[in-house]
C-alpha positions as CSV (number, residue, x, y, z in Angstrom):
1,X,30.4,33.5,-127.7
2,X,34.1,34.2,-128.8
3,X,36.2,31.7,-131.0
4,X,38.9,31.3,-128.0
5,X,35.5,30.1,-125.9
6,X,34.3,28.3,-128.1
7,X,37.2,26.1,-128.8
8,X,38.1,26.5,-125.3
9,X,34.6,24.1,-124.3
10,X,34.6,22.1,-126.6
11,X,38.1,20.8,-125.9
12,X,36.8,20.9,-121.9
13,X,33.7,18.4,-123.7
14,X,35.8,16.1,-125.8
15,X,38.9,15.8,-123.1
16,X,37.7,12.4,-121.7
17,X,37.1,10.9,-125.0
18,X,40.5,12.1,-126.1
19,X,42.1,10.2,-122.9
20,X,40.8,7.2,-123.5
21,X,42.5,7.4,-127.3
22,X,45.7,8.3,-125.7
23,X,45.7,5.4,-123.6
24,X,44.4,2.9,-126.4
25,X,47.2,4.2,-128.3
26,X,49.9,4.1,-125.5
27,X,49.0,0.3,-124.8
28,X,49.4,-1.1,-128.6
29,X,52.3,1.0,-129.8
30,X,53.9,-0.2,-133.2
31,X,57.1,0.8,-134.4
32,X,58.6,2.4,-137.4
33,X,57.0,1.6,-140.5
34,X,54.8,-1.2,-139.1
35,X,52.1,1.0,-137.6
36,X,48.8,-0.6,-139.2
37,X,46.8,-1.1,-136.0
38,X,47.3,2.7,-135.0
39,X,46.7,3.4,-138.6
40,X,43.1,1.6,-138.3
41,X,42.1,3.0,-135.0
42,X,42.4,6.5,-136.3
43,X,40.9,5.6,-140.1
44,X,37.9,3.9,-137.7
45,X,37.5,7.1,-135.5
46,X,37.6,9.3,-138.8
47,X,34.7,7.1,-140.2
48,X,32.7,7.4,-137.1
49,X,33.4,11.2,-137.0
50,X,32.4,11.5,-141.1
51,X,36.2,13.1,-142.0
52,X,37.4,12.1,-145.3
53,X,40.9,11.2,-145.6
54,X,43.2,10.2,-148.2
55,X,45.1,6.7,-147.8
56,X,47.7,4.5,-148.0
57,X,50.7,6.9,-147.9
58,X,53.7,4.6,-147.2
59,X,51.4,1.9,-146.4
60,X,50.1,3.5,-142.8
61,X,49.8,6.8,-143.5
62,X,46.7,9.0,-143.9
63,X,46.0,12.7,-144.5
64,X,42.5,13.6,-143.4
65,X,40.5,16.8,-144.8
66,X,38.6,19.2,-142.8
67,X,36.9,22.0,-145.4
68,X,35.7,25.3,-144.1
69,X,33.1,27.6,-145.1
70,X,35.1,28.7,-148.4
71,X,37.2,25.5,-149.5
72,X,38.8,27.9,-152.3
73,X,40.8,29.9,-149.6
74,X,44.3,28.9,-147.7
75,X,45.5,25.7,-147.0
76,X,47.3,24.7,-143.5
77,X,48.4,21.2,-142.3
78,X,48.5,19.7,-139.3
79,X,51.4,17.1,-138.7
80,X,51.5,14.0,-136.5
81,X,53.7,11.3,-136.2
82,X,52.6,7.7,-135.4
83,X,55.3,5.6,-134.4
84,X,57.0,4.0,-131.1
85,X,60.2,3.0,-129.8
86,X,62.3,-0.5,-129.6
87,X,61.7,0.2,-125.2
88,X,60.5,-1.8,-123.3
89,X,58.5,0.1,-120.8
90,X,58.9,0.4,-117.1
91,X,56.4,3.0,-116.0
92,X,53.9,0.6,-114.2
93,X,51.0,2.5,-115.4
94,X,47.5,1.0,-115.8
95,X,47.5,1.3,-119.6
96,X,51.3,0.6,-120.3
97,X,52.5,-0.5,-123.4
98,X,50.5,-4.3,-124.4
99,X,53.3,-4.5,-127.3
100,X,56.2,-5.9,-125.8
101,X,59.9,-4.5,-126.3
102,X,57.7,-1.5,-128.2
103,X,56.6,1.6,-126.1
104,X,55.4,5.4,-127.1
105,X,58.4,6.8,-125.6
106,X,58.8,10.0,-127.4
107,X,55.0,11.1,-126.5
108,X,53.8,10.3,-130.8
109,X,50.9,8.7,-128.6
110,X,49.9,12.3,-127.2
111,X,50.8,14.0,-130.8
112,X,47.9,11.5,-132.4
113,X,45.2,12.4,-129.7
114,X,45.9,15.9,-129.6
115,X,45.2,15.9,-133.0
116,X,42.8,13.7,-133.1
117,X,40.7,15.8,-130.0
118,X,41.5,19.2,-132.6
119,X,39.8,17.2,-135.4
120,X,37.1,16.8,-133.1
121,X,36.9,20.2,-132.2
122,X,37.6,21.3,-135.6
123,X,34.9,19.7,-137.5
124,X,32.6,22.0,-135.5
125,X,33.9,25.5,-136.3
126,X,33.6,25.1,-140.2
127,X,31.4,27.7,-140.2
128,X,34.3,29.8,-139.0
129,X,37.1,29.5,-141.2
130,X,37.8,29.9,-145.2
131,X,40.2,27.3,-146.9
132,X,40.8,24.1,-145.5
133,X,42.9,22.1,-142.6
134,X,44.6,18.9,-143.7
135,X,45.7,16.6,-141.1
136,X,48.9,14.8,-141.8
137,X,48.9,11.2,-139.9
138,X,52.8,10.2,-140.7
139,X,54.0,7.3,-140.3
140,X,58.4,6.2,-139.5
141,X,59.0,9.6,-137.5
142,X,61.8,7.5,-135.9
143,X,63.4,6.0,-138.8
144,X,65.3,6.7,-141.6
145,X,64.5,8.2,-144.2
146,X,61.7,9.9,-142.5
147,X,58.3,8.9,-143.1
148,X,57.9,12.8,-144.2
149,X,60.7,12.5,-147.0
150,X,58.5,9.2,-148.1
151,X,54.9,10.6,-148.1
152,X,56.0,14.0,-150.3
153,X,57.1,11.3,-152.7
154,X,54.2,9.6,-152.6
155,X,52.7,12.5,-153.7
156,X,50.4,13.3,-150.2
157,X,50.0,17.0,-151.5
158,X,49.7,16.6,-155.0
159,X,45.7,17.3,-155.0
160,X,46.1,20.2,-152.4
161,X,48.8,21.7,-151.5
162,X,49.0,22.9,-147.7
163,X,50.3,26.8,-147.6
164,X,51.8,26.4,-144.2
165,X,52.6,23.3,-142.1
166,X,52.7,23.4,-138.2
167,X,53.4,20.2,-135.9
168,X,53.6,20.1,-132.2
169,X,55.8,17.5,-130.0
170,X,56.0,17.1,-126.1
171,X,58.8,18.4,-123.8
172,X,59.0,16.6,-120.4
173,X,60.9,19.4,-119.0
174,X,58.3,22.0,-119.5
175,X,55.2,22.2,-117.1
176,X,51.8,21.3,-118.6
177,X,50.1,24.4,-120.1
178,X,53.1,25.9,-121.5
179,X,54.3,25.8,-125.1
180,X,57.8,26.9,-126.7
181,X,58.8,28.6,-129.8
182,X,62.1,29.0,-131.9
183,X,62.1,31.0,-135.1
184,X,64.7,29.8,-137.8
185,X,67.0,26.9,-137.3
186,X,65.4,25.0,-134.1
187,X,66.6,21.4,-134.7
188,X,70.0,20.0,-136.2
189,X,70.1,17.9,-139.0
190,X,71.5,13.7,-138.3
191,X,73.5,11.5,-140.5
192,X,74.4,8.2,-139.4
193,X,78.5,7.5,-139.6
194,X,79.4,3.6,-140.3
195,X,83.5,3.1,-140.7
196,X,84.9,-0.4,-141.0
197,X,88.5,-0.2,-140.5
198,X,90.6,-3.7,-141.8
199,X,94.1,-4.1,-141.3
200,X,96.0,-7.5,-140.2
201,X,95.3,-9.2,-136.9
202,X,97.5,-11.2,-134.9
203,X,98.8,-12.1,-131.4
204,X,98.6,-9.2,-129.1
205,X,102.3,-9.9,-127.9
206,X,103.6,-9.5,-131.8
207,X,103.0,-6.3,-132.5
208,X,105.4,-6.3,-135.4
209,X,103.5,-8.8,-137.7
210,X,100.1,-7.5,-137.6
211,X,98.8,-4.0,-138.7
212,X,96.2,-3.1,-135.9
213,X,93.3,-1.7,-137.1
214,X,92.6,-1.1,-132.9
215,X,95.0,1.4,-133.2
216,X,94.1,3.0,-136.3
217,X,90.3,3.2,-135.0
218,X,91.5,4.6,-131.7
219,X,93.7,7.6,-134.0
220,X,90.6,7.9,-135.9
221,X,88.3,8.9,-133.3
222,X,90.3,10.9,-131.5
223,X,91.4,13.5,-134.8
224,X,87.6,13.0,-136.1
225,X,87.2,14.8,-133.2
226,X,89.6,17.4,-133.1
227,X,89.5,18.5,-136.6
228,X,85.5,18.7,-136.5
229,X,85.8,20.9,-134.0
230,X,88.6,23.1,-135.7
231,X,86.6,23.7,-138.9
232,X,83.5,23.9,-137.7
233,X,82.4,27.0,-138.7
234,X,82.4,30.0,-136.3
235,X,79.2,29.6,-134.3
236,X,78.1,26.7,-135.7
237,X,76.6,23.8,-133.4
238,X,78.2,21.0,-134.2
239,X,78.2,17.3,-132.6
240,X,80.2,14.4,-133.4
241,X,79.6,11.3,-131.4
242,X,80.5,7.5,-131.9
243,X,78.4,5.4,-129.2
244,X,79.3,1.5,-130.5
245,X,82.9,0.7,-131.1
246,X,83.6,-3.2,-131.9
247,X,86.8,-4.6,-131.7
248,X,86.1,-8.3,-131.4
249,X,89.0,-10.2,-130.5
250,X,90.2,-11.1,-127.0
251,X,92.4,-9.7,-124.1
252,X,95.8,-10.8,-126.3
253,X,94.2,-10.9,-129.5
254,X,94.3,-8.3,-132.0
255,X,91.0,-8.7,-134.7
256,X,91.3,-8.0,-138.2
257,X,89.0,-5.3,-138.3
258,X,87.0,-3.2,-136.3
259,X,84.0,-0.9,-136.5
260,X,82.9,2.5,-135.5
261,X,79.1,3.8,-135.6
262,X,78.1,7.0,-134.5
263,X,76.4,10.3,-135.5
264,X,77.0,13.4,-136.8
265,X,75.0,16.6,-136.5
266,X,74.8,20.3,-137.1
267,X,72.2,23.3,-137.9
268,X,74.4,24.3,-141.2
269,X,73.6,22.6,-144.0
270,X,76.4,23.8,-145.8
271,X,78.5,23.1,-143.5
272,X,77.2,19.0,-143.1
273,X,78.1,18.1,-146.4
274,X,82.1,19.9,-146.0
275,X,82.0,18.0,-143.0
276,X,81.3,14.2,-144.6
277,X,83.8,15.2,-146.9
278,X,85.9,15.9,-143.9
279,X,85.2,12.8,-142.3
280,X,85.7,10.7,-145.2
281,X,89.6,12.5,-145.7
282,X,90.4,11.7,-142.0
283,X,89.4,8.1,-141.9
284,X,91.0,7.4,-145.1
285,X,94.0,9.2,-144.7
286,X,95.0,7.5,-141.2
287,X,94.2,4.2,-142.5
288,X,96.4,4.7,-145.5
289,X,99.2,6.1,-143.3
290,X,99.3,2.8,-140.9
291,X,99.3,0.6,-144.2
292,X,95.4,-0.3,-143.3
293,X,92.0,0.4,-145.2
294,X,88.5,2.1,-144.0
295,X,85.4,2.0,-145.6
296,X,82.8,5.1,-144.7
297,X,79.4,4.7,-144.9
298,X,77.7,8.2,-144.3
299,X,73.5,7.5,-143.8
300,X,72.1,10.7,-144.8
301,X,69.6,11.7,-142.0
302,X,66.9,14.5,-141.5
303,X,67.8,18.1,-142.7
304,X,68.1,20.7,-140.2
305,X,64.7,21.7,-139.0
306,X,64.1,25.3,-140.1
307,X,60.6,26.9,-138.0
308,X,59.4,29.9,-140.9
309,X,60.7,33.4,-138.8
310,X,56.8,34.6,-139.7
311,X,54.7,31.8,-138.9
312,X,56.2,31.3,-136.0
313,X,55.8,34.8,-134.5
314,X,52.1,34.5,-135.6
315,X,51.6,31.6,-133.6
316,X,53.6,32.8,-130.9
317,X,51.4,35.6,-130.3
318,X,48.4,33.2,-130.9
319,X,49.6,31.2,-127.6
320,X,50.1,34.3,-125.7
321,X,46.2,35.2,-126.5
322,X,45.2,31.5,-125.9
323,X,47.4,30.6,-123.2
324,X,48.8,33.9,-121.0
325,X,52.3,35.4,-121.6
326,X,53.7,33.5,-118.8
327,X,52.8,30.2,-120.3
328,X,54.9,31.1,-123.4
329,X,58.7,30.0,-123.8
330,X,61.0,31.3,-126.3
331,X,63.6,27.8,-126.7
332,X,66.9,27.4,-127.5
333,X,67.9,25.4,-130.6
334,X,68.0,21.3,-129.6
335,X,71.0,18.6,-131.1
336,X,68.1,15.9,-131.6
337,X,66.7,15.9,-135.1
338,X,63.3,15.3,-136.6
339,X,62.1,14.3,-139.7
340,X,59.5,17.2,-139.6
341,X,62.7,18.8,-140.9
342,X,62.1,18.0,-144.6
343,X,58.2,19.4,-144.6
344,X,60.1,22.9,-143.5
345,X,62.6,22.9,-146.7
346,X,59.6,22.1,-148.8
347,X,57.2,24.3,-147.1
348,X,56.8,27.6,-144.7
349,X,56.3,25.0,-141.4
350,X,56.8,25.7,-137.6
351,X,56.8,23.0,-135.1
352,X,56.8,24.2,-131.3
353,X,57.1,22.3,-128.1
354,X,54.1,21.3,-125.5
355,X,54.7,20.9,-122.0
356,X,54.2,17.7,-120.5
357,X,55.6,18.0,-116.8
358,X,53.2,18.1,-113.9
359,X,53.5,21.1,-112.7
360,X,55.3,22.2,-108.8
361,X,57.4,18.9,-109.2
362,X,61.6,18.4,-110.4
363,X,60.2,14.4,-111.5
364,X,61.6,15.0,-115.0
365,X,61.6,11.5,-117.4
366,X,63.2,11.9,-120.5
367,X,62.1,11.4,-124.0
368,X,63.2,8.0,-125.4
369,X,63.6,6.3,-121.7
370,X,61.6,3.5,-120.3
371,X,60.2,5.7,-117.5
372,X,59.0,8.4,-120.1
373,X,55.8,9.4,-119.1
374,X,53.3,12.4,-119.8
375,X,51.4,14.6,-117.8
376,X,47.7,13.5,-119.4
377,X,46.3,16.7,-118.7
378,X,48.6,18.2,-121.5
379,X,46.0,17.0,-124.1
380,X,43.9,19.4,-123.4
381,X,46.5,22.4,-124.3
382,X,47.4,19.7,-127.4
383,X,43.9,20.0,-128.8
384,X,43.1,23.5,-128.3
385,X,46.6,24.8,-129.4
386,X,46.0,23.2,-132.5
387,X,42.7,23.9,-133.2
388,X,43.3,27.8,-132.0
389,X,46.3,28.1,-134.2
390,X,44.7,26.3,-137.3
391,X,41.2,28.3,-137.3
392,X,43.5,31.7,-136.5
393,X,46.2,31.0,-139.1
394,X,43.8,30.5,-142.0
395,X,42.1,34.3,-141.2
């Protein structure tokens, strides 16, 4: 029997098994950081299953080791992230979230059991590989810093270090059975922007004896804007956004100060750090003009995901021999950041997108809504893809 069978049945044998996981796991989510009942269940499955695993990383995280015939030989990991949303869910589904105001809206819950149902797989083709597969549990996906920046500190591959890195992570507008790839840039970096502008407050009928920091705020977001976009450079994706804006005083009162919070992103990283010095001159120079003072705050967020322009062909082509050619999508770079971004400045690393969209229907539910929800028979493509591309790479 052929290695694509083989994998192929085994997935087919393990698929219900791997459903019920997803489900326990959609029903007690846990959020960023705090994920130590996910981080049991899976350290309880490993035990059962006899996969040794390295832990605490971060407190939750684990790294489980699968060896092959020849543990001298490569080294590839495979990434998941374990963490849910602040959502409360709204799906109505039999097994929804137990947690309340916590929900697995960005699919983690289907990035755990696909791995987990590869593992599975996995642990029975060790006959038919050379090196070994690391499997990368990660906890604070959503959360700055990164739970990725945090475990490479930790030290996760100190004792082996992987040779590639690959990660997976659902796309609700893609039909089940497909999978996308992106060589080079794919996701943008994300820095959080926090500017408290102060001035002097007053009655809203006097403007001459106050200093309005409304008004300076209001200039501020409106030449942020325009002089992000001028020196952007050529080509360059590039997305300022400010999404809270609090001036708390009162239909004829003018406060004292005000706040902006927002987000800026880009797939340059030269270009990010020229643009926090940008910000920075803009905010500052306005509020000195108008006799008024801001204090920036730039949160630096994930890097700019980079997928390696060689792996990712490899694993491209892969999918077209697992999957069929017409269950392969070439994507187009995304705003949204991960924090898979800093395993691909540390390490030749791909992540690529699985479909999670029943198929013949236009029902799309975004990521990171209440009414997210996943195509269950994408699991199966979760666990083979990764077992496929893991047992392949390796040769």
């Amino acid at each position: 029997m052929d290695l694509k069978k083989r994998i192929q049945l085994k997935a087919d044998e393990y698929y219900g098994e791997v459903l019920s996981i997803r489900r326990h796991l959609h029903m007690y989510p846990e959020r960023s950081f705090g994920e130590v009942a996910t981080s049991s269940f899976i350290r309880s499955l490993l035990d059962k299953w006899d996969i040794p695993y390295r832990y605490p990383f971060v407190e939750t995280g684990l790294v489980a080791e699968i060896a092959g015939n020849d543990p001298e030989g490569p080294v590839i990991a495979l990434r998941t992230d374990m963490d849910a949303l602040p959502i409360e869910e709204q799906t109505r589904l039999e097994f929804s979230s137990r947690n309340k105001g916590t929900m697995h809206a960005c699919g983690h819950d289907i990035h755990m059991a696909s791995l987990l149902g590869a593992i599975m797989v996995l642990r029975e083709m060790k006959d038919l590989f050379r090196g070994r597969i690391l499997c990368i549990f990660q906890p604070g996906e959503e959360k700055l810093p990164g739970g990725a920046k945090l475990m490479m500190e930790e030290g996760i591959f100190d004792q082996v270090r992987p040779d590639m890195i690959i990660a997976q992570h659902v796309l609700p507008e893609m039909d089940t059975g497909t999978v996308g790839f992106r060589p080079g840039p794919y996701m943008a970096s994300s820095d959080e922007i926090y500017i408290t502008v102060k001035g002097q407050g007053g009655h809203g009928a006097l403007p001459e004896k106050i200093n309005d920091p409304v008004l300076m705020a209001s200039h501020m977001l409106i030449t942020l804007q325009q002089e992000i976009n001028r020196k952007a450079p050529k080509g360059t994706p590039t997305v300022l956004s400010f999404g809270k804006v609090v001036a708390n005083g009162a239909v004829n009162v003018i406060p004292d100060e005000v706040t902006l919070e927002g987000t800026f992103r880009t797939m340059n990283e030269t270009w990010r750090k020229e643009a926090h010095q940008l910000i920075a001159r803009v905010t500052r120079g306005i509020a000195d003009s108008m006799g008024g003072e801001a204090v920036l705050e730039v949160r630096h967020g994930y890097p700019v995901l980079k997928n390696d322009p060689e792996l990712t062909a490899r694993s491209r082509a892969l999918a077209i021999d697992l999957l069929g050619l017409e269950h392969v999508v070439d994507m187009d770079i995304r705003m949204t950041a991960e924090d898979f971004g800093w395993f691909s400045h540390a390490y030749p690393s791909m992540l690529y997108r699985l479909g999670v969209k029943t198929a013949n229907t236009n029902d799309i539910l975004p990521l990171h809504t209440s009414r997210f929800r996943a195509d269950e028979s994408a699991l199966k493509t979760g666990m083979t893809m990764l077992a496929w591309l893991a047992v392949n790479v390796l040769k």
